[in-house]
Each structure stands twice: as C-alpha cells, then as structure tokens.
C-alpha positions in Angstrom: -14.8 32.7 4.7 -12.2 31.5 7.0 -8.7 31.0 6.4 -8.5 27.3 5.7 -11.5 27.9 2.8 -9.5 31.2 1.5 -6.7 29.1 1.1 -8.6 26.4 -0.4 -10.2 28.1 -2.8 -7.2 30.0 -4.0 -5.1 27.0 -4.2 -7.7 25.2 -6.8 -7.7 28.5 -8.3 -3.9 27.9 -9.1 -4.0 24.5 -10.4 -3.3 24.9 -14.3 -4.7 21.5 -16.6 -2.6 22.6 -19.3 1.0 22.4 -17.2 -0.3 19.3 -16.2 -0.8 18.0 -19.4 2.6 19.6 -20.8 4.3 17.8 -17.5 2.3 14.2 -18.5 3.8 14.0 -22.2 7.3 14.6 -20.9 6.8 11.7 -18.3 4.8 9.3 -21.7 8.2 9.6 -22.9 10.7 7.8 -20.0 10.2 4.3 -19.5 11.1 4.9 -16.0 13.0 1.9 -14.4 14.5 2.6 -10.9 18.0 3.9 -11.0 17.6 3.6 -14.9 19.0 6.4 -17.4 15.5 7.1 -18.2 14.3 6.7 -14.7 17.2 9.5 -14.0 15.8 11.9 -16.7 12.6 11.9 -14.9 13.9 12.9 -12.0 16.0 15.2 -13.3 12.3 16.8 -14.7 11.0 17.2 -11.6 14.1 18.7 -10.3 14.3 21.2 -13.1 10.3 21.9 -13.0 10.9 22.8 -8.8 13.7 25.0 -9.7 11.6 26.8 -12.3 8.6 27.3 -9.6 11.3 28.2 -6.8 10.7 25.2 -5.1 13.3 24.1 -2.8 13.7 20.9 -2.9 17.1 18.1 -2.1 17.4 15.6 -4.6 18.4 12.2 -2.3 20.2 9.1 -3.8 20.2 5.8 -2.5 20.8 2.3 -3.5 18.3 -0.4 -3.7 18.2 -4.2 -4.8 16.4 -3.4 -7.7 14.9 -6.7 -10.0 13.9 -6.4 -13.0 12.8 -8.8 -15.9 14.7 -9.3 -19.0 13.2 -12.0 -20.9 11.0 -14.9 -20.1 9.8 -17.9 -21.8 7.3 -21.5 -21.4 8.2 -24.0 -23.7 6.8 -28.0 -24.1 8.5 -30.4 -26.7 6.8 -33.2 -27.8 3.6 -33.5 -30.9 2.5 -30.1 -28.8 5.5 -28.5 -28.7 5.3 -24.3 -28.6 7.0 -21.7 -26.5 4.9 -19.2 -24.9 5.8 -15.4 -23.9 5.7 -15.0 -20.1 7.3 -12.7 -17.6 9.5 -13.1 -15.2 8.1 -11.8 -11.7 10.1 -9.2 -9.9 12.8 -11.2 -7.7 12.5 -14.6 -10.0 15.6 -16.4 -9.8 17.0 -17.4 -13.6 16.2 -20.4 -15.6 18.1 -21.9 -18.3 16.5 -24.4 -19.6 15.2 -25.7 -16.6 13.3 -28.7 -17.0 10.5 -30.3 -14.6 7.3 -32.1 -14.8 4.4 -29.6 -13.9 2.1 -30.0 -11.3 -1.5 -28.1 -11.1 -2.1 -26.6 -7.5 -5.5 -27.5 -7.3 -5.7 -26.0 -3.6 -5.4 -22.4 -5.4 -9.3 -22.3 -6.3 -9.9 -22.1 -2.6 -10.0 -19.0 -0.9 -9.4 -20.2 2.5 -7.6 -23.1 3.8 -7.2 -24.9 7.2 -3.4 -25.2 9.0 -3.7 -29.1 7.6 -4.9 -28.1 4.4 -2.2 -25.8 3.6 0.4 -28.9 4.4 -1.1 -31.0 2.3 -1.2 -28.0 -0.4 2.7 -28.2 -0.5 3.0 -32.1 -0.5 4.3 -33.8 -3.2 6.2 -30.3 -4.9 9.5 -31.3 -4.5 11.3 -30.9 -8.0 8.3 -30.0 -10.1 7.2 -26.6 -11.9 4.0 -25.4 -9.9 1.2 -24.5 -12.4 -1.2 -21.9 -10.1 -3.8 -18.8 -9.8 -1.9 -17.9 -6.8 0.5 -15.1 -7.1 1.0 -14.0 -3.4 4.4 -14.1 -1.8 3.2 -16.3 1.0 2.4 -19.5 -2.0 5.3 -18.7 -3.6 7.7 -19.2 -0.5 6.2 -21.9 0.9 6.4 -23.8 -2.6 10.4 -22.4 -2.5 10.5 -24.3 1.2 8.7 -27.8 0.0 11.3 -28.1 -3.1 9.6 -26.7 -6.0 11.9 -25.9 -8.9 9.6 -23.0 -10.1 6.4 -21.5 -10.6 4.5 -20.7 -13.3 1.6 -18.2 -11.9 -1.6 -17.6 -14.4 -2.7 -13.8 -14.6 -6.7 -14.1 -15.0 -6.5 -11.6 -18.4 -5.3 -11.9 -21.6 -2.5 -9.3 -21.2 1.2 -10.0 -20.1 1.0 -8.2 -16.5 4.3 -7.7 -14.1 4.3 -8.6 -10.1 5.9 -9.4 -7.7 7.9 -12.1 -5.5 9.2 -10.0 -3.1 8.3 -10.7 0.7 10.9 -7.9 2.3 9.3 -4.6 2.4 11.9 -2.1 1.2 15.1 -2.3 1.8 16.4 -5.7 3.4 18.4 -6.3 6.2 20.6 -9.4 7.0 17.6 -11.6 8.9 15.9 -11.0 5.5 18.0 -13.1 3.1 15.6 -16.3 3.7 12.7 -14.0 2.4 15.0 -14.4 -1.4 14.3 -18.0 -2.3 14.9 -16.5 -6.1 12.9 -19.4 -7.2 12.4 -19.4 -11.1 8.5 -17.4 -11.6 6.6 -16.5 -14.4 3.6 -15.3 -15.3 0.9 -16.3 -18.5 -1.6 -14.9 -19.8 -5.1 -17.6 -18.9 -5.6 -19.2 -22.6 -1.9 -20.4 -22.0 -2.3 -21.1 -18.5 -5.5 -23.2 -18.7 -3.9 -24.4 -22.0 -0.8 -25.5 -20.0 -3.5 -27.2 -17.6 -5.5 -29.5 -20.0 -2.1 -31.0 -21.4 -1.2 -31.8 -17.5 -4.4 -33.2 -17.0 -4.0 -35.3 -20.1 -1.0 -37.2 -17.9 2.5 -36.1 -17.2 3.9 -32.8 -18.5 7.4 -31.8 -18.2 7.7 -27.8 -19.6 10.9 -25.8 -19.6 11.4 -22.1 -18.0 13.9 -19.9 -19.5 14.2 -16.7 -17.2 16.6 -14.0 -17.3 16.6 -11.2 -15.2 18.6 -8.1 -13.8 19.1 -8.3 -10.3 21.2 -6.2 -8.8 22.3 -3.2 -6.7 21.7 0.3 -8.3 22.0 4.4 -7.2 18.8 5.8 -7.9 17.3 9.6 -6.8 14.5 10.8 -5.2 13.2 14.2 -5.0 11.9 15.9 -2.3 10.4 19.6 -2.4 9.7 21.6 0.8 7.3 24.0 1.2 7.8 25.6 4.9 4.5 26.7 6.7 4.6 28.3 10.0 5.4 25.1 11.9 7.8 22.9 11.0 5.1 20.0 11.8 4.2 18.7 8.0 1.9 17.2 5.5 3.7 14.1 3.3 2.2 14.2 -0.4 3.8 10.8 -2.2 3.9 9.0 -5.1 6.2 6.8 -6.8 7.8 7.9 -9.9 9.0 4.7 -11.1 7.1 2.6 -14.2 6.5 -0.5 -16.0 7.0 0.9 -19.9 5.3 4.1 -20.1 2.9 3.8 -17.1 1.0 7.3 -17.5 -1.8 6.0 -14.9 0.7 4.1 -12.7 2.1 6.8 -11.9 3.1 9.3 -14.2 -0.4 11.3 -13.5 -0.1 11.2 -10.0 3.6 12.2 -10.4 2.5 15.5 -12.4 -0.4 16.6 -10.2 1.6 16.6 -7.6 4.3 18.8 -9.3 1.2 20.6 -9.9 0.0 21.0 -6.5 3.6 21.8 -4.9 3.7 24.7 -7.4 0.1 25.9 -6.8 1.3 25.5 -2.8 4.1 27.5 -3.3 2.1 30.4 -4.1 0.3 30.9 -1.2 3.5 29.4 1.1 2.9 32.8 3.5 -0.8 31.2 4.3 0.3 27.5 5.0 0.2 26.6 9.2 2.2 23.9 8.9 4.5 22.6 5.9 4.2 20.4 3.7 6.7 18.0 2.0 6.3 16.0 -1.6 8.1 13.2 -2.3 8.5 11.2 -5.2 9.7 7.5 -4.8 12.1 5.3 -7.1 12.2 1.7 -6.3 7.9 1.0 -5.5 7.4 -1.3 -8.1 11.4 -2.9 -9.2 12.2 -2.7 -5.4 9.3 -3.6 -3.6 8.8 0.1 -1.6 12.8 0.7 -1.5 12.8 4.4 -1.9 10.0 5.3 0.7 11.5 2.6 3.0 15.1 4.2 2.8 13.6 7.7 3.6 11.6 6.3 6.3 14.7 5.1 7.6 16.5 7.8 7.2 14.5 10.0 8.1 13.2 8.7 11.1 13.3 11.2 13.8 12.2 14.0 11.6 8.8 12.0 10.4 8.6 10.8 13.8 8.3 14.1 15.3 6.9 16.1 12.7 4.4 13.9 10.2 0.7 14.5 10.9 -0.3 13.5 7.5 0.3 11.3 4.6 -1.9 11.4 1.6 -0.1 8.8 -1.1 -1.5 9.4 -5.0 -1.1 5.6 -6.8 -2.8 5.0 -9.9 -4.7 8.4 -10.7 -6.3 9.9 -14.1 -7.8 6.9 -15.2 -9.9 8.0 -18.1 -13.6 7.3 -17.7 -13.3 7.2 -13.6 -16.7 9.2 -12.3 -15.9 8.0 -9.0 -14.0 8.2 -5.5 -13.8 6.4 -2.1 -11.0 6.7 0.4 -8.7 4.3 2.1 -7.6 5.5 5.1 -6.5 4.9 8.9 -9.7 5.8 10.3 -8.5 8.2 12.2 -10.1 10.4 9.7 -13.4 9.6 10.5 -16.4 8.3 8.7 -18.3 11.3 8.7 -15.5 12.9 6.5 -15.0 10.3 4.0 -18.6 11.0 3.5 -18.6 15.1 3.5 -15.6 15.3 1.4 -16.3 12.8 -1.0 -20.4 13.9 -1.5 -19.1 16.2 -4.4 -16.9 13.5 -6.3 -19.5 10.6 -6.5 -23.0 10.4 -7.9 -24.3 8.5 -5.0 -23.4 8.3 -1.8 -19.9 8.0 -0.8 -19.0 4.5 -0.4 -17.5 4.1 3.4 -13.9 4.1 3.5 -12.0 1.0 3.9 -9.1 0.5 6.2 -5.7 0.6 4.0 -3.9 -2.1 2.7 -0.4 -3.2 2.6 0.6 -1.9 -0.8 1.4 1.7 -2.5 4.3 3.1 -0.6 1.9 2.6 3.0 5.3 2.6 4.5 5.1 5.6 7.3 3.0 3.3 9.9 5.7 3.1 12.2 6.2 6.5 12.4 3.0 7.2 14.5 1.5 9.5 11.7 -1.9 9.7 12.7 -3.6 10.2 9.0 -2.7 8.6 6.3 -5.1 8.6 3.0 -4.9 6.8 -0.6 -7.8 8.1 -3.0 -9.2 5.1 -5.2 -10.6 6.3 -7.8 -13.2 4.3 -10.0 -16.2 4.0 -12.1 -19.6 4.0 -10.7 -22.2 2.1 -12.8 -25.8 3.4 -11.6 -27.7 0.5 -12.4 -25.4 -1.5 -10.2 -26.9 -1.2 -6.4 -24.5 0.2 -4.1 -22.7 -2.6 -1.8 -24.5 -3.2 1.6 -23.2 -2.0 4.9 -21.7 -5.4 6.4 -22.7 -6.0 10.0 -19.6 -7.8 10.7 -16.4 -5.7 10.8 -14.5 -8.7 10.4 -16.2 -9.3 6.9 -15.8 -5.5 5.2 -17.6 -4.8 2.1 -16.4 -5.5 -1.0 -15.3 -2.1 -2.9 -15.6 -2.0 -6.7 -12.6 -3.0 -8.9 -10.6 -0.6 -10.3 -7.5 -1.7 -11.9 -6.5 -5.1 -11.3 -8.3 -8.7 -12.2 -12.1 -7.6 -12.4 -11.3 -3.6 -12.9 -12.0 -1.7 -15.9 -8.5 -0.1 -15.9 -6.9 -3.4 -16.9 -3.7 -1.6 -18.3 -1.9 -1.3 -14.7 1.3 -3.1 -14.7 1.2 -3.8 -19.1 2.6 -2.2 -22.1 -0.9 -0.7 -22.5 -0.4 2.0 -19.7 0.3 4.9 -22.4 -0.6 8.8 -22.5 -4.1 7.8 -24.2 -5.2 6.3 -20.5 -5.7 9.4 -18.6 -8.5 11.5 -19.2 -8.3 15.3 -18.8 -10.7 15.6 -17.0 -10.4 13.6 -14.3 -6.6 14.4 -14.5 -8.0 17.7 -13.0 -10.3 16.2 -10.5 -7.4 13.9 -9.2 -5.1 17.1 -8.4 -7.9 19.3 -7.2 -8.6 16.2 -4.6 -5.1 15.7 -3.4 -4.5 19.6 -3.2 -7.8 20.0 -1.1 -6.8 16.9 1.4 -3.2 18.5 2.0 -5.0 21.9 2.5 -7.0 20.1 4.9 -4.2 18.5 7.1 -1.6 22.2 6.5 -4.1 24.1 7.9 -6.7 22.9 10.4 -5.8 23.6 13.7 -6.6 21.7 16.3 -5.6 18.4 13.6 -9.1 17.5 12.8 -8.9 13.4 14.6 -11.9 11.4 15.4 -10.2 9.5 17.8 -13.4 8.5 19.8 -14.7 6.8 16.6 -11.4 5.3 16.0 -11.9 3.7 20.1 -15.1 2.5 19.0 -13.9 0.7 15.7 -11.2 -0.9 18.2 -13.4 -2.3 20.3 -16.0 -3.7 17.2 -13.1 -5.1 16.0 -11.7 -7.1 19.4 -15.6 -7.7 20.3 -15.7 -9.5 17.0 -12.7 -11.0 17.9 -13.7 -12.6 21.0 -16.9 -14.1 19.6 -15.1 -15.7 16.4 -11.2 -16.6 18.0 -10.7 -20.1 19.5 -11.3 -19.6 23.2 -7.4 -20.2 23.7 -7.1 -16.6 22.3 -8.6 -14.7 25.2 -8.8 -11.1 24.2 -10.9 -9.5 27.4 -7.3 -7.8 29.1 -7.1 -6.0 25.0 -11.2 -4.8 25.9 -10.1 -3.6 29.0 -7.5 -2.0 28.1 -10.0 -0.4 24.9 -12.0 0.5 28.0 -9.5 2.3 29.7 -8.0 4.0 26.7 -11.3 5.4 25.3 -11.8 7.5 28.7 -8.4 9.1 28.3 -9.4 9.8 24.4 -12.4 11.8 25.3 -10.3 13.8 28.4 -7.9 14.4 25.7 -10.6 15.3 22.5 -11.9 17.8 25.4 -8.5 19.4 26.4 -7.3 20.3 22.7 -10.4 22.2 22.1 -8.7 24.9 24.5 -5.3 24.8 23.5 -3.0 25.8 20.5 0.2 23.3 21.1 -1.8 20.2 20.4 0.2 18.6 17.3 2.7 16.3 19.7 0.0 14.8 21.7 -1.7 14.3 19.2 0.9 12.6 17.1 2.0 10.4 20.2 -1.5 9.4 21.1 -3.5 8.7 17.8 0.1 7.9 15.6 0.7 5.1 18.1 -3.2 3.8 18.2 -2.4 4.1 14.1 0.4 2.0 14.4 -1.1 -0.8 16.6 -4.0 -1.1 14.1 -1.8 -1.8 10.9 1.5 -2.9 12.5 2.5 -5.8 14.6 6.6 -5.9 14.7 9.0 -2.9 16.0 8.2 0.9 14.7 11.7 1.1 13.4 11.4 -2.1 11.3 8.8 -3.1 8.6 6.1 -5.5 8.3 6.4 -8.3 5.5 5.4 -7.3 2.3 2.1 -9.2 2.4 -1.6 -8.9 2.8 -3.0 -8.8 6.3 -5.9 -7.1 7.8 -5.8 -5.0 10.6 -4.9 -5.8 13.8 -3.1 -8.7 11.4 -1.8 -11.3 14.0 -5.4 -11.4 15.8 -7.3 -11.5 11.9 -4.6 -14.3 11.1 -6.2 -16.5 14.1 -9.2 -16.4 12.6 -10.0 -20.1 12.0 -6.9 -21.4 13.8 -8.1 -24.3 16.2 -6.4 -27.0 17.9 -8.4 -29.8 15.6 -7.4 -28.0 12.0 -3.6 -27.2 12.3 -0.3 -28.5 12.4 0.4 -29.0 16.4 3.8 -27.6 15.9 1.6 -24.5 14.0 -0.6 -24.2 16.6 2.0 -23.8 19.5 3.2 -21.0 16.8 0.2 -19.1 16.9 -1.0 -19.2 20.6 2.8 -17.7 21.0 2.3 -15.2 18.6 -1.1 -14.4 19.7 0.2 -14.1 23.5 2.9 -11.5 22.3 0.5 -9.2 20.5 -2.2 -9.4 23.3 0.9 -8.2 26.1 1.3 -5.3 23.1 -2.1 -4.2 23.0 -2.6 -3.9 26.4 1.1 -2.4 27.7 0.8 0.2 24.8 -2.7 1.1 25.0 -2.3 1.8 28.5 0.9 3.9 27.8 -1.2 6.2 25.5 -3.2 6.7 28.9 -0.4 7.7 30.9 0.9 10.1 27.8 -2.3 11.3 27.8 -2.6 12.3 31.9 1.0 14.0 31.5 0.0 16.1 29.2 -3.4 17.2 30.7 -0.9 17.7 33.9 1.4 20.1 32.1 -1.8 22.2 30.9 -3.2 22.4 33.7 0.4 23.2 35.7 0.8 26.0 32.6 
C-alpha cells in the first residue's frame, strides 16, 4: 500500500462510534443560539474535548448581527376570528398589531417570470400584508421596495419551520443597509396558509401580525483546531455549530464527527503532507454565514495562500439515509464523484452537482480550488435513477433530502432531536468526511481535473451562446475558453514532474473556481441568494428587449458587458500565470 491508503486506513481505524455518540448527547442538550449562553457551552465542549486529545486549537470571538425570533402571531377578527402560531423569519422587522388587508401573490405559483411579469407581480402592494409560497430574499425585498407592510410566507408542511430574510451574506458592511428592509415576515404552516387564502378569496381580508424579535449585536466564539502536516498548505473541515432547538442533524452530528475526525487526525499528525484546519461556525443559521464570513475576512491572506481544500459537513446522520452524492466545484472531477462514492450508494453514483449558495460556501473568493458538501439521502430502488440531461443549463434534478419534498422534514423545527440520527450512518458520515480530508492532506500533486473543468466552461458558454439574446455576445468568453484550455493541459503536463506544485495550482484552478460561482470582488461576498453558476450570464437567460422593463434591460446588457470584460481579462491572466511558472521551471 502506499502512504496515502496507510494513512487512510489507519485513520478509519481510529474513528470511535461510541465517542461520537457520547459527544452527540452532550450537544442534544444546548439549544445552541449564536452568541447564546448555551451556544457558549458548546463551544466551550469542543474546546475542552481538543484539549483532552492535545489538539491545539484558538478559540476566536467576534460579533455578528445576530436575529432571532421571539414570538410570532396571525390573527383575523370578525365571525372567523382565530390567532394562528407563526414564526418570525430571521431579520423580520416587529409588528404590533399591525393591521392590513391581505393580498394573495398569485404570481408565486410560477416558476419563472418575464422582466414585465415581475413588475406587474409587485403592483398594487402598497400597504397590504402579502399572503405567498415564496420565501426567497429577492420576493421578499422587492415587496419591501413596492410598499408592502408585511409578508406572511406559507411553508408547504404542516410543521412550524425557521428561514430566513437575510440578503447580506455574513457580516454587512455600510453599502448593505438597503439589503435590511426589516419588513414584518412570518411563516404558516399550509392548512393555515391556504386557510388564510379561501377567507381572502371570499372578498377583503384585513389580518393582524404581531412579531417580536431579538435583533441585535452579540460576541459569539468560534473554534478552530490545527493539525500541522509537513506544509503549512491546508485542508478546511467546516461546520456550523449553531442550532434551531436541539438540531442533532442540523448540525450537531456533523459538529461531533468532526471532533471525531480531528482527534483520529491527530494520531497520525507525523504522516499528514499538508495540514489540516477544523472549524466550527456560530452565526450560519441566526446570522446568515457571519462566523465563516468574519474568518474569511480575517483570515484572508492566510486562506488565500494556503487553502487547497474545503470539505463543509451540513446536515449529516440522518437516520434511514442509504445514500450519497457530492456537490462540488468541479474541479474534482466527475470520474471521482463516481469512484469515491461507488461504495456509499447502491446504484450508481448520481453525478455531482455544482454547489449552491448556502451552508457556509463562503471561501469562493479565496481561490480554493476544491471545495465539497456531501448530501446525503435515501435511495428508493424502485424509483429509476434521474436521466443524464443533455443540456447543462437544465441540470438534473437530485432527490430531496431535507427540505419541502425530503424525508428528513425535521431540518429547521423543534423535531430535530437526538432520536434523528442513526448510528449507523453517524459512522458512515465521519468515515466519508475523514477519507475526503485524507484525500486532499495527502495526495501530492493536488489531484485537479482541470481539463474537464475547461471543458464544462465551454458546455456551459456554448449553451450560452445558443439560448442568450443575440445582444449578449459571448464568442471573446469562447476564445478566451480556447486559449485557457491550452495553457491547462501545458500546465496538467508540467506538475507531473515537479514537487512545488500547490501555488500554481491554487492561483490557476482557485481563480477558474472563483469565476464559475462568483461575480463581484474576491475580497467581498456575493448576495445571499440563489444563482447558478456563472450567475450574471444564467440570470440573462430569458432577458429580451420585447419582455423587460427598458430601464431593466439597459441594466442587464451593462451587467452582462462587465462580466464578459471579466471572463476574458482573467481567463487570460491564468494563461500568463501559467507561462511564468512553466518559465521558472524550466530556468530552475
């Protein structure tokens, strides 16, 4: 065996189920709100656990705008009258009694709409309580911007469910404070949401929100052990430690296995090429990402220069999962999502999918060329495995997992509780995200498929260039694909025969990283909302002159003109970084 499968093998040798379930119950006991007394005590666990294993490790504190709900409340007088149990989202503003007549946003049922459509969406809001399916940041502050008073949001379940209103990602800075409307939001479960509709469609409806909330500025901790390899280059292992209630699946299990892996690491330190560093986050779900975003911030240079690697473990030990697929950069490579996964599923590997904006993905801008979120889920057999879309732009649909349609329906609720994880995939969970830090401390040259990463570029912008208006002109981005997929095999050919390959590596695939699932400044962050990659070009997608707002349109061909000048200028950047360094190995 070579060294990377002695170590491999030795490290899932370490890996104890029984600390891990002895570390679970002491986290099923902390409701662990950011910067809380309880959200302390956990971190003053994990601090106490890496001192028992002889962890090093620096316990950082930082303040965050953290929200969180208090009490919330529906309530309609009249021969109906009743008051219904909502929650507050995270960021609501407060209601007392706040009165309004409510208005059903019939456009919600739609999954797309047109520039004019969405105008007419937000006609006729001013002053009235917004009855809706739609719980994205982008409805709720544009219905902040055409007058609404507040919004009352339906979660499709019969379960109370926390989320979100925050459009910021992290920590905010001064041009942020628009992206705070704090306008009153709730959310109901759907028999009082579709209740809440028949009475409105009965004739006019005027409801009352009562809201209060805690939203303020707190000190909260995060840990960070340190396990020093031979290189100061590292591997980033992250989770967030924060909760709604008990929330043993979101996140307390991921918080334990990797106490559990840092530990089994620290073992076999001696072995480890390069080091790796865990990190558990406050503020992911009360302060939308704060606590990775401060240590991003923070911690710039180091990640900058150092990260090859970030595996983040959100939502693990579901009980019942029999299943695994990988969101990831890409960079990865398809062929292994498919190797490593083969002994986790059933059936064949589902192909990974490009990550999302959510669960700490904060570390884009830092040029960290992999970066990889397990899913984990349950695999029916008599359901036929999705079929391989043709079109890139129109990705497979993955199975649901926690959420709307998944079968771990307790993410976000009271219901998240010890009884939720199963042991044994508790086990599997840790012996996964053990096995891809191994991977990434270890192989040497970093194992990158940048040539297949070249190729999904190009499928993308050739995708691009049939479907775009023809005002968005993407042949110079081609080109410059072209161009940039000549230096990438030079380069793939050139590390084969040398041993200081990490910072070329990091400059050349971090930055095509960045350009695929960024589109402001690497020392900023993107809004907290979804987008696809290559986001401004995917947002085009259906833009024309004859469908949008003319003042909208002028918008877009701006934006679109701005990221094409990126794509190009930095692409062909990573070709001149790429011909200095072949120069300096050759010169050597």
């Amino acid at each position: 065996m070579n060294t990377y499968d002695e170590l491999e093998k030795a490290i899932r040798d370490e890996l104890d189920l029984s600390r891990m379930k002895r570390d679970a119950e002491a986290f099923s006991k902390l409701e662990r709100y950011s910067g809380s007394q309880q959200g302390e005590a956990a971190a003053d666990y994990l601090c106490s656990e890496l001192n028992k294993a002889d962890i090093p490790y620096e316990r950082l504190r930082y303040q965050l705008l953290r929200s969180l709900p208090i009490t919330a409340g529906v309530s309609v007088d009249g021969p109906k009258a009743c008051r219904m149990e909502a929650i507050a989202t995270v960021y609501s503003g407060e209601a007392h009694g706040l009165k309004g007549e409510l208005l059903w946003d019939e456009w919600c049922m739609q999954d797309t709409l047109t520039g004019l459509e969405s105008e007419k969406r937000y006609q006729g809001m001013q002053g009235k309580i917004i009855l809706t399916y739609d719980i994205s940041f982008s409805f709720y502050y544009e219905a902040a911007r055409a007058g609404a008073s507040g919004v009352i949001a339906i979660w499709p379940k019969d379960l109370l469910h926390h989320d979100t209103m925050g459009g910021v990602w992290g920590m905010p800075g001064s041009r942020d404070r628009d992206l705070y409307p704090y306008l009153p939001c709730v959310q109901v479960i759907e028999k009082d949401g579709l209740w809440l509709k028949e009475l409105a469609a009965n004739g006019s409806l005027e409801v009352r929100l009562d809201i209060e909330m805690d939203n303020r500025i707190v000190e909260s901790s995060i840990p960070v052990a340190t396990i020093s390899g031979k290189s100061e280059k590292f591997v980033l292992l992250s989770g967030h430690y924060d909760s709604w209630y008990e929330g043993m699946t979101d996140n307390g299990a991921a918080n334990v296995l990797m106490l559990e892996t840092a530990r089994a690491l620290k073992k076999h330190q001696d072995r480890l090429n390069r080091t790796v560093v865990v990190a558990w986050w406050s503020g992911h779900s009360d302060g939308r990402y704060s606590g990775s975003t401060w240590y991003c911030d923070h911690y710039y240079e180091y990640l900058r220069k150092n990260c090859v690697a970030h595996i983040n473990m959100d939502i693990c030990g579901c009980k019942g999962s029999n299943a695994v697929r990988f969101d990831m950069s890409g960079m990865e490579g398809a062929a292994f999502n498919d190797e490593f996964l083969s002994s986790y599923n059933q059936r064949k590997p589902l192909p990974y999918r490009a990550l999302d904006r959510s669960s700490d993905q904060t570390f884009w801008g830092t040029l960290t060329p992999v970066s990889i979120a397990p899913q984990f889920y349950i695999d029916k057999e008599e359901m036929p495995l999705p079929c391989q879309t043709r079109d890139i732009l129109d990705p497979v649909p993955v199975p649901a997992a926690f959420g709307v349609g998944g079968p771990f329906y307790w993410w976000h609720t009271k219901e998240d509780t010890l009884d939720k994880i199963g042991e044994d995939v508790l086990a599997r969970d840790c012996e996964i995200a053990a096995r891809l830090v191994c991977r990434y401390a270890m192989a040497d040259p970093l194992p990158l498929d940048m040539a297949g990463f070249m190729d999904e570029m190009k499928a993308y912008f050739e995708a691009f260039s049939r479907r775009l208006d023809p005002d968005f002109d993407v042949s110079p981005v081609l080109a410059a694909i072209g161009r940039t997929r000549l230096a990438v095999d030079r380069l793939a050919d050139a590390v084969k025969n040398h041993s200081d390959t990490d910072d070329i590596l990091i400059r050349t695939a971090g930055e095509l990283v960045r350009l695929k699932f960024t589109y402001t400044s690497p020392y900023g962050h993107d809004y907290a909302v979804e987008h696809f990659p290559y986001g401004v070009f995917s947002s085009l997608l259906g833009v024309r002159r004859d469908n949008t707002p003319k003042e909208r349109y002028l918008m877009s061909c701006t934006d679109f003109v701005r990221q094409k000048n990126r794509m190009v200028f930095q692409l062909d950047g990573i070709c001149e970084a790429i011909e200095l360094q072949l120069y300096r190995w050759q010169a050597q």
